[in-house]
N, C-alpha and C positions, 0 to 999 in steps of 0.2 A: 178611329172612332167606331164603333159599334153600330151602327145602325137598323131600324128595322120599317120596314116599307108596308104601312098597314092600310087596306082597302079603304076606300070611304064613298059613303054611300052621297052619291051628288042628290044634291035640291037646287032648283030655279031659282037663286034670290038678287037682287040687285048686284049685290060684292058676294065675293069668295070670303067666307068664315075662317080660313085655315090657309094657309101656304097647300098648295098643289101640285104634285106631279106622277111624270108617266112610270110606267113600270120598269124602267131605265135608272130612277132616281133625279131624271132632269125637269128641274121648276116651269111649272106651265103659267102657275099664276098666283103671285103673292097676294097674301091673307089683305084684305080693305079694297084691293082691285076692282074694279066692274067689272062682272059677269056677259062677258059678250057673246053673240049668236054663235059664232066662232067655236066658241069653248063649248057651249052648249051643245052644239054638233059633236064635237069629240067626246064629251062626256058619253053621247050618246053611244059612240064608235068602240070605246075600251074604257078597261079598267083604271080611274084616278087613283090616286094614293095621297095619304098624307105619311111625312118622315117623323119616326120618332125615333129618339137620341136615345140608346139605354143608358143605365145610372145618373146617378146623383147631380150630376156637373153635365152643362152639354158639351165641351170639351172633353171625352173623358178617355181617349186614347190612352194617355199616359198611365192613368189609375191602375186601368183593367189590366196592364203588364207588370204594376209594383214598382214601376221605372222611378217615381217621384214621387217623395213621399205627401202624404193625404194633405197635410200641412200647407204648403205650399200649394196643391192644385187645389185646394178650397177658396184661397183669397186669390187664386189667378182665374180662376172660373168666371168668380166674382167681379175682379174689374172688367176683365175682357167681353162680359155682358153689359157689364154696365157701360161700358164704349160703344157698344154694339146697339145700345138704348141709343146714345146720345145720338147716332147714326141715322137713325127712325127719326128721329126730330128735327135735322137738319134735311130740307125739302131738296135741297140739293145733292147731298151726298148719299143720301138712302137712294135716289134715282141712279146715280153710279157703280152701288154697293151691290142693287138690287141685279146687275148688270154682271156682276164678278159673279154673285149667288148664283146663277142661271146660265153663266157662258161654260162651264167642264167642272163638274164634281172632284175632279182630283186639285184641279189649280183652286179653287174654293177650301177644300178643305186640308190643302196643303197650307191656305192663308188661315185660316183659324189655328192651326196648331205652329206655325212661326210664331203669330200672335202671345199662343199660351208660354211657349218657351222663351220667348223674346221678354214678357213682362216677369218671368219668375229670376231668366239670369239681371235685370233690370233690378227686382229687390234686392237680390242677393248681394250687386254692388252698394246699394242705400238711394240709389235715386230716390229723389223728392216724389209726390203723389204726384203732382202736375205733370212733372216732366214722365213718368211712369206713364201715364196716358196717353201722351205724345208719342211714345217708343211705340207702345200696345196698337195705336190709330197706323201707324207708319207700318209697321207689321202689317196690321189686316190689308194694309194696303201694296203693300213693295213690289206685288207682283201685277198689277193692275193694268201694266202694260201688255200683255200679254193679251190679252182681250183684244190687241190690233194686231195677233198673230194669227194663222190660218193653224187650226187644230190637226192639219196632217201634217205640220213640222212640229207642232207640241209636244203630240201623242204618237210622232214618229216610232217604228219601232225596230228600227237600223239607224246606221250612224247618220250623222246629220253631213251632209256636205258643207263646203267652205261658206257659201251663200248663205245654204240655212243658218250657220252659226252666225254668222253675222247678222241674219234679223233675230234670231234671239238675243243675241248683245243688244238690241235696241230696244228691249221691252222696260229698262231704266227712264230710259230719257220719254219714250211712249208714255209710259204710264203717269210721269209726271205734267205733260202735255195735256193728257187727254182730261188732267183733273185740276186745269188753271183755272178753270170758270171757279171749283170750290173752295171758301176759304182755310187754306191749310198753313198749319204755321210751318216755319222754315223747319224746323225740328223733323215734324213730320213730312216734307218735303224731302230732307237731306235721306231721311232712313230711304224712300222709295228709289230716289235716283242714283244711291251710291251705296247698295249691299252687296254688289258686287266689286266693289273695290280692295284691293288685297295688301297686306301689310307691308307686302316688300315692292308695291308700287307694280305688282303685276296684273293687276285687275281692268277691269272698265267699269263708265267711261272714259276716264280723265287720269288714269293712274296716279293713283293721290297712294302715299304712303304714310306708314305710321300714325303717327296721330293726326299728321292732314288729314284721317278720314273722320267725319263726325264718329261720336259716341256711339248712337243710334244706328247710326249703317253698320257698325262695328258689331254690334250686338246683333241686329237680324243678322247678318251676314253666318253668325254661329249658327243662329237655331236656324237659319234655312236650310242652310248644308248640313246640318245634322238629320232634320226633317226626311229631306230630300234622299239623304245615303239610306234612312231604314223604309223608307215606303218602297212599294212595289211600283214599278215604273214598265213601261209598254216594253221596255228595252234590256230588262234586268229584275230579277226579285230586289226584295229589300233586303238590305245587310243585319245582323245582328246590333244590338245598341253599342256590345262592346267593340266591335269593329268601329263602326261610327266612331266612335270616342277616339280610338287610338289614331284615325283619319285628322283627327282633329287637332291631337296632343303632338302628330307629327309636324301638322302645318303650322304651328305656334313659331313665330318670327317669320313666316314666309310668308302663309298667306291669311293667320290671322293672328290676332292681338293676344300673347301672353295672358294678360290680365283675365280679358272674356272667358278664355277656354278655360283656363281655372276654376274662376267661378263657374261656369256652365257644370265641370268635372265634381265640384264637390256637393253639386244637388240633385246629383243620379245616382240613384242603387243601382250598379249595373246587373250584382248580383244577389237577388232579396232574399228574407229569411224565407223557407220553405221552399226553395227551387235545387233542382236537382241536374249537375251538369252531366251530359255524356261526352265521354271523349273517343278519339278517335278507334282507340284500344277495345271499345265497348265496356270500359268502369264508369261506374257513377257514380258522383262524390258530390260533396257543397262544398263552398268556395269559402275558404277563412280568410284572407287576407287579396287585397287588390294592388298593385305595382301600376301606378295611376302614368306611369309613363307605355307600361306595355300590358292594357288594361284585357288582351286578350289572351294575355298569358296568367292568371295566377294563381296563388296557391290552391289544392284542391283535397279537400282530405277524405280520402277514398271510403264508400260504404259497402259497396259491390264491385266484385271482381268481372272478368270479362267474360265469364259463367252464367254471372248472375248471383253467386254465390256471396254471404255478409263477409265483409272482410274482418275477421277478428283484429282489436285493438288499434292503435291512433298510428294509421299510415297516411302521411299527409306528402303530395308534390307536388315541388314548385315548380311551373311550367316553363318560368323563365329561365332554368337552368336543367329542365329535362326538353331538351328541343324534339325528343322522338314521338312524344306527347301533345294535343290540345284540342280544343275543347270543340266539339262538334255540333251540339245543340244545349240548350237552358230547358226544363220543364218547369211550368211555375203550378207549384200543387195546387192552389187555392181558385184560380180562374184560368178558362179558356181564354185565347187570343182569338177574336174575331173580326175580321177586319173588310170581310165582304158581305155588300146589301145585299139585304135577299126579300123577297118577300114574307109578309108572314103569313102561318099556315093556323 
């Protein structure tokens, strides 16, 4: 997501008028809150800020890459706010919500964009609007456990030892625990405690295979791990979408569902019109045709040579059968990828 971290001029009033936070991007104090001595003190100490979302959609990560097309991230914006309303009204669950908002900017807004991928591969199979909802609510939420995790094993940024891995395996069963008091239906239940469960029964908790794993866990289980391979992590940049994807098309019968990955696969542009690949070679071409099994090989129909130079007439190769060849970076003409807050200036 895009983000932009814009000053704001603090006033003395009973409640905060606006969601607030520090020059970090971490929420100090949700919009209707009481304005305490506390806060007043620090307003007086440094600079507040309010977050503004750029574009159209406040989900709009995907947009600004051309990754999915406008279509579909219009009516996913859409519900995933409108879930996000229903959230604010249940006096319960907005106090847990408001908890995930405020605990790590990455696990926040790694759960909004589950969410947005999770409700788009959700249409694309035909889910009903209700149960749509459910998947969207389980999303925002799957990761919730992790809030009973200490942020120096989250945001680790070396391997995690045997221990650590093992309380990170418990952020399933955590997160469902710590959200018994609200009432969730089983649907949304099943998504938080079991997206980590893998199709050929290698997963946790409970290693459930095949179709013993709900729908819903099934489904975040994609967009998480999709999410998760292109963000930038403490421990690793983020991978390209089409890596992602072939990560994905490899694990179909092992560690996810056929069906999912599919549909996930046939609602991404990996590679959109106006973008410009380079390859290893230094030519630059656009990409005519996609080989949805080895999505980081394919055809490429050359524009520039390794000079720099126009290539005369239509030389086009296929990556998947020139192995000496591939693809090194995507430029997308139309829009920058911006993906760290900064303040504005």
């Amino acid at each position: 997501m895009n983000y932009v971290l814009e000053p704001y001029v603090f006033d003395i009033t009973a409640k905060a008028p606006v969601d607030l936070f520090d020059d970090k991007g971490r929420l100090v104090v949700t919009k209707g809150e009481d304005i305490t001595e506390e806060l007043t003190q620090l307003a007086k100490t440094q600079q507040l800020f309010t977050l503004h979302v750029a574009g159209d959609c406040q989900t709009d990560m995907f947009h600004e890459v051309n990754l999915i097309s406008v279509e579909y991230l219009i009516e996913a914006c859409k519900a995933v706010n409108a879930v996000l309303a229903e959230i604010m009204n249940d006096s319960r669950l907005s106090q847990q919500f408001k908890k995930l908002r405020s605990f790590d900017k990455r696990v926040y807004e790694h759960s909004m964009n589950v969410a947005l991928l999770a409700y788009i591969i959700g249409k694309r199979l035909g889910i009903e609007p209700s149960s749509l909802k459910e998947l969207t609510l389980g999303a925002l939420l799957h990761d919730f456990g992790k809030l009973s995790i200490a942020l120096t094993i989250l945001n680790k940024p070396g391997q995690l030892t045997s221990d650590e891995y093992e309380i990170i395996k418990s952020h399933p069963a955590l997160g469902v625990k710590a959200l018994a008091m609200v009432n969730l239906s089983k649907a949304v239940t099943d998504g938080i405690a079991k997206h980590h469960e893998r199709w050929n029964g290698s997963g946790y908790p409970n290693s459930l295979c095949g179709e013993e794993i709900p729908l819903n866990a099934q489904i975040i289980a994609v967009a998480d791990v999709f999410d998760a391979i292109t963000a930038d992590r403490p421990y690793r940049p983020g991978l390209p979408p089409y890596h992602a994807l072939e990560m994905l098309v490899r694990g179909m019968n092992s560690d996810f569902s056929p069906e999912i990955v599919q549909a996930f696969a046939k609602m991404l542009k990996l590679y959109p019109q106006n973008s410009w690949v380079t390859l290893n070679t230094g030519e630059v071409g656009t990409v005519t045709a996609v080989n949805m099994e080895y999505p980081t090989r394919p055809t490429v129909r050359l524009l520039f040579d390794k000079y720099g130079e126009p290539v005369q007439g239509t030389n086009e190769i296929d990556l998947c059968e020139d192995k000496e060849r591939f693809v090194c970076s995507i430029k997308y003409m139309k829009n920058e990828i911006t993906t760290k807050i900064r303040p504005a200036t």
